[in-house]
C-alpha positions as a Python dict, from the first residue, in 0.01 Angstrom:
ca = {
    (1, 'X'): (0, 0, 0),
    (2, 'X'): (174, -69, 271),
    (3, 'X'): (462, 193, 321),
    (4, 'X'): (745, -49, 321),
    (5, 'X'): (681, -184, 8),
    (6, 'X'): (610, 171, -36),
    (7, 'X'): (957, 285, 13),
    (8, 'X'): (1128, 42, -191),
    (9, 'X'): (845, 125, -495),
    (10, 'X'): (956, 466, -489),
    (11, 'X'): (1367, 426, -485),
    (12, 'X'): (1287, 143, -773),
    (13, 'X'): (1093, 468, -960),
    (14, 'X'): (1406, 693, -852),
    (15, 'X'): (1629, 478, -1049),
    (16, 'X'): (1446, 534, -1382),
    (17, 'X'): (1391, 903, -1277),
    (18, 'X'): (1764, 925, -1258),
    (19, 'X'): (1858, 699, -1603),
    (20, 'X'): (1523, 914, -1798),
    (21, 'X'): (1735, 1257, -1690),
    (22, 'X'): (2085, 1089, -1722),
    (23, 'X'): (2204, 1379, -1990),
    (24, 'X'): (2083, 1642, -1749),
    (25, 'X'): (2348, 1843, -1593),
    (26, 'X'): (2089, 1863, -1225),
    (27, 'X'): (2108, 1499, -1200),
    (28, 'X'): (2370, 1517, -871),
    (29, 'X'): (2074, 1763, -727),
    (30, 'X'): (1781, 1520, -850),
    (31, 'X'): (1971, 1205, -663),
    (32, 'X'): (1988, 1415, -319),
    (33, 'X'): (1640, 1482, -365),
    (34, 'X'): (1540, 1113, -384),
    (35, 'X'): (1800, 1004, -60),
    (36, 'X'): (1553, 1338, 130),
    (37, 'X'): (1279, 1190, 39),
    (38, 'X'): (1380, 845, 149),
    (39, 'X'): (1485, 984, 445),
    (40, 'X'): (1117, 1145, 515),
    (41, 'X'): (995, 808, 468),
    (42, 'X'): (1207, 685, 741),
    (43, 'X'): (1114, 943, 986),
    (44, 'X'): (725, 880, 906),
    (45, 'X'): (851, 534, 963),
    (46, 'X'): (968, 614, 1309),
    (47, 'X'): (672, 796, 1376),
    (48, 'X'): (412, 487, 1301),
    (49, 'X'): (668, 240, 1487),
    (50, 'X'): (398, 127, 1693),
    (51, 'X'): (154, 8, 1432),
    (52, 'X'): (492, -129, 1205),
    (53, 'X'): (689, -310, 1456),
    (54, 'X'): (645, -710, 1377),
    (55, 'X'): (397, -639, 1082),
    (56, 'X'): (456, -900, 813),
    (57, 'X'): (382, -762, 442),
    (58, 'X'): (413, -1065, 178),
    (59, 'X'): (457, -962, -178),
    (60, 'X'): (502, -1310, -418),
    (61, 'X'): (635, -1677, -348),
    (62, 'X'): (950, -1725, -457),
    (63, 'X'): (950, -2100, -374),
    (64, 'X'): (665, -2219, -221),
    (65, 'X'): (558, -2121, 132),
    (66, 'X'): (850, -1848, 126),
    (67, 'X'): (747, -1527, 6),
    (68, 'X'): (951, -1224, -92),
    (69, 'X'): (815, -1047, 260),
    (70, 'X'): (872, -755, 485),
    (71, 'X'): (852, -644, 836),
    (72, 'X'): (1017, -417, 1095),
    (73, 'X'): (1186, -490, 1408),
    (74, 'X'): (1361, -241, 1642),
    (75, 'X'): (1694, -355, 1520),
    (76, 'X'): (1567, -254, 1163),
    (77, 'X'): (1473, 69, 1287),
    (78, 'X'): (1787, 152, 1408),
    (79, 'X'): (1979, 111, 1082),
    (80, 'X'): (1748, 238, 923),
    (81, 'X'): (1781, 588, 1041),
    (82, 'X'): (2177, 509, 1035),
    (83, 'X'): (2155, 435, 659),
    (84, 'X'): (1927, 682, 508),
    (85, 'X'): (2093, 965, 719),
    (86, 'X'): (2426, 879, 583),
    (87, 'X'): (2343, 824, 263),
    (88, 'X'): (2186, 1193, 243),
    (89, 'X'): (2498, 1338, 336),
    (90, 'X'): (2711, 1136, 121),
    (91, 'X'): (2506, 1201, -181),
    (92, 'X'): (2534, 1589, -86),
    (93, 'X'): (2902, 1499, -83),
    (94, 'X'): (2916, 1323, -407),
    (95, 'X'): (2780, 1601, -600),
    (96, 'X'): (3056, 1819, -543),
    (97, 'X'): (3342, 1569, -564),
    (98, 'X'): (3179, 1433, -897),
    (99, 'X'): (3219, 1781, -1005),
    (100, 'X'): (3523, 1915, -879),
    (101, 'X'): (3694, 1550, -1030),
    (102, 'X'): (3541, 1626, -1361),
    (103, 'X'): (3389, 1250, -1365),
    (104, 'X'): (3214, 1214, -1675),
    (105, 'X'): (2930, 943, -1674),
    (106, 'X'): (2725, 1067, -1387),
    (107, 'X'): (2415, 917, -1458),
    (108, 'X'): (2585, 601, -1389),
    (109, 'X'): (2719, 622, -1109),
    (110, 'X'): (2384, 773, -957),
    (111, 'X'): (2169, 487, -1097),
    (112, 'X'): (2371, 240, -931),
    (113, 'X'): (2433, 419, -594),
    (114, 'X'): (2030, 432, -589),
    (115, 'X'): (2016, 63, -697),
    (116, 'X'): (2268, 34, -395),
    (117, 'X'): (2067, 161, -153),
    (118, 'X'): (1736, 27, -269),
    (119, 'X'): (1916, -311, -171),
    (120, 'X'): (2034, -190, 167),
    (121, 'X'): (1664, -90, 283),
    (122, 'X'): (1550, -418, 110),
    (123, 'X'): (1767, -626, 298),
    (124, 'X'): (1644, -436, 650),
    (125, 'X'): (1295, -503, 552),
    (126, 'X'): (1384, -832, 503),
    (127, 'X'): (1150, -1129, 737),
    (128, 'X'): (1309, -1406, 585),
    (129, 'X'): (1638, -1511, 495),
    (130, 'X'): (1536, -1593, 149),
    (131, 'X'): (1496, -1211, 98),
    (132, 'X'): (1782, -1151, 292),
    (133, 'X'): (1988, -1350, 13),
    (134, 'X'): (1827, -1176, -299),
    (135, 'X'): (1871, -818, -161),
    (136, 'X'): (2257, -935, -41),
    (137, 'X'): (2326, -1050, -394),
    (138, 'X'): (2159, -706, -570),
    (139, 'X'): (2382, -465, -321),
    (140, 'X'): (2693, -679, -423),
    (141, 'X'): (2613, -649, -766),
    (142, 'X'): (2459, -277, -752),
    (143, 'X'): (2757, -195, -600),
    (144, 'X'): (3037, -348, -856),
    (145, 'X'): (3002, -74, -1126),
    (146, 'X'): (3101, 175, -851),
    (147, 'X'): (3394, -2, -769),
    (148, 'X'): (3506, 20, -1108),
    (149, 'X'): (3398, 366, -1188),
    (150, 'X'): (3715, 484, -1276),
    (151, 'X'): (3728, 279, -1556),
    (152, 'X'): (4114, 187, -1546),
    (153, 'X'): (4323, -120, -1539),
    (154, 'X'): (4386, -151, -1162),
    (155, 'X'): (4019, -58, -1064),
    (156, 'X'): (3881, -342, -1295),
    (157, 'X'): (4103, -602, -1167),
    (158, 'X'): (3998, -528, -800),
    (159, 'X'): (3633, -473, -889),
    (160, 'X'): (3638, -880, -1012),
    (161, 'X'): (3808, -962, -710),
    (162, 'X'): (3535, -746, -520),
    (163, 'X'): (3266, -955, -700),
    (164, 'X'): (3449, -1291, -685),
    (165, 'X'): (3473, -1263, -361),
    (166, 'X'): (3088, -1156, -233),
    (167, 'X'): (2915, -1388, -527),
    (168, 'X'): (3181, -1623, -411),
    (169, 'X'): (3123, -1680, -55),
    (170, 'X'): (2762, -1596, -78),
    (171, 'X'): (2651, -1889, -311),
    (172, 'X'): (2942, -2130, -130),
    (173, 'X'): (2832, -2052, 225),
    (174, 'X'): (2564, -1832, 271),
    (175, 'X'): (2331, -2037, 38),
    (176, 'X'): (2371, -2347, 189),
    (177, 'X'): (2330, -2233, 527),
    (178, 'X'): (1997, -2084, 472),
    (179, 'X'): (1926, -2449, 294),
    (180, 'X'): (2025, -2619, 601),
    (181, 'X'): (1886, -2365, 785),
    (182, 'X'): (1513, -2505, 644),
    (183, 'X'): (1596, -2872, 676),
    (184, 'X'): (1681, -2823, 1059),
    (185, 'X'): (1372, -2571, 1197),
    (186, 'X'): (1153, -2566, 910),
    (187, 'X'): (1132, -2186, 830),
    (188, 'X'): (1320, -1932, 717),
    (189, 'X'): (1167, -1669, 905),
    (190, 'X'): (1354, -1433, 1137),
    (191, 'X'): (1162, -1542, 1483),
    (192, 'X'): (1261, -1316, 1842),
    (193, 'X'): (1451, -1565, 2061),
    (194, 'X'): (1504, -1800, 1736),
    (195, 'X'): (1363, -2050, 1501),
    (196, 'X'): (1569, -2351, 1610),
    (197, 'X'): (1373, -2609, 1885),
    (198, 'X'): (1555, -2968, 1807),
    (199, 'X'): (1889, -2902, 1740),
    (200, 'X'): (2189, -3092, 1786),
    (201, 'X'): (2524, -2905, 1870),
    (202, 'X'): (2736, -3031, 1536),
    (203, 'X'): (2437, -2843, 1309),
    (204, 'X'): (2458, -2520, 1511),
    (205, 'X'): (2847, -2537, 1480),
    (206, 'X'): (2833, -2602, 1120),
    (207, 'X'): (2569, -2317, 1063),
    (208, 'X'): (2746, -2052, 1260),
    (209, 'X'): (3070, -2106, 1052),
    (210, 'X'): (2872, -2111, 719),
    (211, 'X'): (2694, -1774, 807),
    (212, 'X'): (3047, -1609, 951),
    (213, 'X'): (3199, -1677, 611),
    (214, 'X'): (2867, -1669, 328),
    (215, 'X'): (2792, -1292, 494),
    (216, 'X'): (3158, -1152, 372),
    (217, 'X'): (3010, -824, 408),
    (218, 'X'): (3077, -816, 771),
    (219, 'X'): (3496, -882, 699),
    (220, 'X'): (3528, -1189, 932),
    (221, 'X'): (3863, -1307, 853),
    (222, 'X'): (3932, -1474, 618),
    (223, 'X'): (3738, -1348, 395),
    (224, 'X'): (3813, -971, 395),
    (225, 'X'): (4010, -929, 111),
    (226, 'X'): (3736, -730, -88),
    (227, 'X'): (3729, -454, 111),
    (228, 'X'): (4058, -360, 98),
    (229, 'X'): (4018, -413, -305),
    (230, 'X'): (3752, -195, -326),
    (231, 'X'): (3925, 117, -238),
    (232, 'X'): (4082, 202, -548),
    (233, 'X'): (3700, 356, -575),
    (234, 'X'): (3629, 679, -577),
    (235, 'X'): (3596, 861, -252),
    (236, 'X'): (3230, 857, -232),
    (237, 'X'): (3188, 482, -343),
    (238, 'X'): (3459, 403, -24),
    (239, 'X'): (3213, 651, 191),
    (240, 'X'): (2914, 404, 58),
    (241, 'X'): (3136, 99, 153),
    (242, 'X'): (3218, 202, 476),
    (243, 'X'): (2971, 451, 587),
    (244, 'X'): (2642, 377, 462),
    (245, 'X'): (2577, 9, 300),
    (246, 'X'): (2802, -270, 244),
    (247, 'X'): (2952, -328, 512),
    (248, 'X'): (2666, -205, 775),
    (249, 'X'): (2449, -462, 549),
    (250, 'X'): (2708, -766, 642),
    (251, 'X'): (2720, -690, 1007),
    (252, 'X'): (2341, -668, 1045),
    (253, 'X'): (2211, -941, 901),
    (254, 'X'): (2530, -1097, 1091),
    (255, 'X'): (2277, -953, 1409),
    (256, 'X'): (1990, -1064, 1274),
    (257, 'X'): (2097, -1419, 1208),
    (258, 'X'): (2233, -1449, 1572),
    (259, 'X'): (1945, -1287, 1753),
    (260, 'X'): (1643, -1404, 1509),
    (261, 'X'): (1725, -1760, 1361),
    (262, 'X'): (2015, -1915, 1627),
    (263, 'X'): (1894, -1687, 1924),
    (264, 'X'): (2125, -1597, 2219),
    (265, 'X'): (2011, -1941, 2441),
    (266, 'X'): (2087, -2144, 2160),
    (267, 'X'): (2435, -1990, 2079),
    (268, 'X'): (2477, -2035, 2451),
    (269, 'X'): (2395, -2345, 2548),
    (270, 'X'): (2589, -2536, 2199),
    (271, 'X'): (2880, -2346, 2293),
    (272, 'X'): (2864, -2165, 1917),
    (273, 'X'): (2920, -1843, 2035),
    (274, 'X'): (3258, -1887, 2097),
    (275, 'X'): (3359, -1971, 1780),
    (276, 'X'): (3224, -1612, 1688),
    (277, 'X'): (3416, -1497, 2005),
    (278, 'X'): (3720, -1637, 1825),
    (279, 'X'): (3679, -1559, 1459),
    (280, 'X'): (3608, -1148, 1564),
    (281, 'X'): (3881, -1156, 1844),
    (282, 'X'): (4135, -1249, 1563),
    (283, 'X'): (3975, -1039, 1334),
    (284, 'X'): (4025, -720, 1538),
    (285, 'X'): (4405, -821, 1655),
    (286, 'X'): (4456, -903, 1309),
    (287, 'X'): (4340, -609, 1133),
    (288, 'X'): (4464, -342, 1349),
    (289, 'X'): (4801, -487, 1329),
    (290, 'X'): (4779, -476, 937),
    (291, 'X'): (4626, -103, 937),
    (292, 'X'): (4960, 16, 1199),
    (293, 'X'): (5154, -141, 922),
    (294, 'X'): (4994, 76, 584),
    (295, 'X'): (5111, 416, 439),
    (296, 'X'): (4850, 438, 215),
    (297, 'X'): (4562, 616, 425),
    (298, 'X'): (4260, 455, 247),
    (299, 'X'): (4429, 147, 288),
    (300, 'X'): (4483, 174, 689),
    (301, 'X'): (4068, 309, 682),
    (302, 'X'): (3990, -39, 480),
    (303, 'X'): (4178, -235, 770),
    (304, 'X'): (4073, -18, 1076),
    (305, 'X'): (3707, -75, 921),
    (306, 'X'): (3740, -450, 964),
    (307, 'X'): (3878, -430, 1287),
    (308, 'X'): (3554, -188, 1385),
    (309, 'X'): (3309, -454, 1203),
    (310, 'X'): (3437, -741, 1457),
    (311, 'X'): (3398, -540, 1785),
    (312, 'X'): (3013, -473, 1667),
    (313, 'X'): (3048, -900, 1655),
    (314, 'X'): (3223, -923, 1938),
    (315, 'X'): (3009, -732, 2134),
}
């Protein structure tokens, strides 16, 4: 088996691990085990880059002639090693806090902080933007029980604004820019330098805007409301916002999308990249001024974390 498909077979098995000892009080120690392990598959990972890099796995067609597939660039490598090495230490941190808190309903919130990132490392194996999509739309729904872990009024009502907002955007823009995306160049598959050949300028404009707002993840103004929502979580759930998943997720594929489907020359000659110039510059000013302007500390993170997002855009 190939060990990407590898990696993601054993997180899926970690999940049921997890839910099968759910009543057992080792369960925090069991879910640090499975982020070490996933972190030794990385390194092996890293190890065999040469024989990985640009190797195309396909597992089934979802539609016909675009498969649920995955492969490995060096972008992918790189956050790769970001995510599973930050999600090691925050699981080491949420054992403790889970603890100390007194949360009850542990099992739960390790299932779905698994499911989360089994959905991260999905989307960074991702080759096309078809499984791009699916593993976008599991982390945003992965990650909604953790959002609402506490269980109270307030956390609920931001939680539904945290999913209206990601399912939102996702299915108004993201969705039909990978649609369009297939009309115009004929594949959905991330391609160095690009997929798009005959283009006209209007399309590319169109398509950048419709990928800025579908991949909310990444905070672009005006769409960043969720995040700030989502920090009525529990400390480790903002750590796996900010840190580790969500967010990282939004500004990657963000990368991958502008390096692997518009490429640089493309963005260049339409003129499209400075509408993303724009949209992040405004972003950053934006932000920051909102963060000077909050008490409330996880509040002022939330903004200073959409300001950071824009200046990995920017740049």
């Amino acid at each position: 088996m190939n060990i990407l498909a590898s990696h993601i077979l054993f997180l899926s098995l970690g999940i049921f691990i997890i839910n099968f000892l759910r009543k057992e009080k080792f369960i925090g120690l069991v879910s640090i085990l499975i982020s070490l392990v996933s972190l030794t598959y990385v390194l092996y990972i890293v190890n065999m880059q040469d024989s990985l890099i640009n190797q195309k796995i396909d597992l089934i067609n979802i539609i016909p002639g675009i498969p649920l597939s995955f492969s490995l660039d060096h972008l992918s490598l790189i956050f790769l090693v970001i995510s599973n090495s930050l999600w090691l230490m925050v699981s080491i941190f949420s054992e403790k806090y889970l603890e100390l808190n007194k949360y009850e309903n542990k099992s739960k919130f390790y299932i779905f902080f698994t499911l989360s990132m089994l959905a991260t490392n999905g989307i960074i194996y991702s080759s096309n933007l078809l499984t791009t999509f699916i593993f976008y739309e599991l982390l945003t729904i992965a990650t909604y029980p953790l959002v609402t872990f506490k269980g109270d009024h307030k956390s609920i009502i931001n939680g539904k604004r945290y999913l209206y907002y990601l399912l939102g955007t996702s299915i108004i823009f993201f969705l039909p820019a990978i649609i369009l995306t297939h009309i115009t160049a004929g594949t959905l598959d991330y391609k160095i330098g690009g997929v798009f050949t005959n283009y006209n300028n209007t399309t590319i404009y169109i398509l950048v805007i419709l990928f800025l707002f579908g991949i909310a993840k990444s905070a672009i103004m005006p769409f960043h409301k969720w995040l700030p929502s989502a920090m009525v979580a529990p400390t480790p759930v903002s750590a796996l916002l900010h840190a580790v998943a969500v967010v990282k997720s939004g500004v990657f594929i963000l990368l991958k999308v502008m390096l692997f489907i518009f490429g640089i020359d493309v963005l260049t000659a339409s003129g499209a990249n400075i509408i993303i110039i724009l949209f992040a510059s405004f972003t950053i000013i934006a932000s920051s001024i909102i963060a000077l302007s909050k008490d409330n500390i996880k509040l002022r993170l939330a903004y200073s974390t959409i300001g950071q997002l824009s200046y990995i855009v920017l740049a």
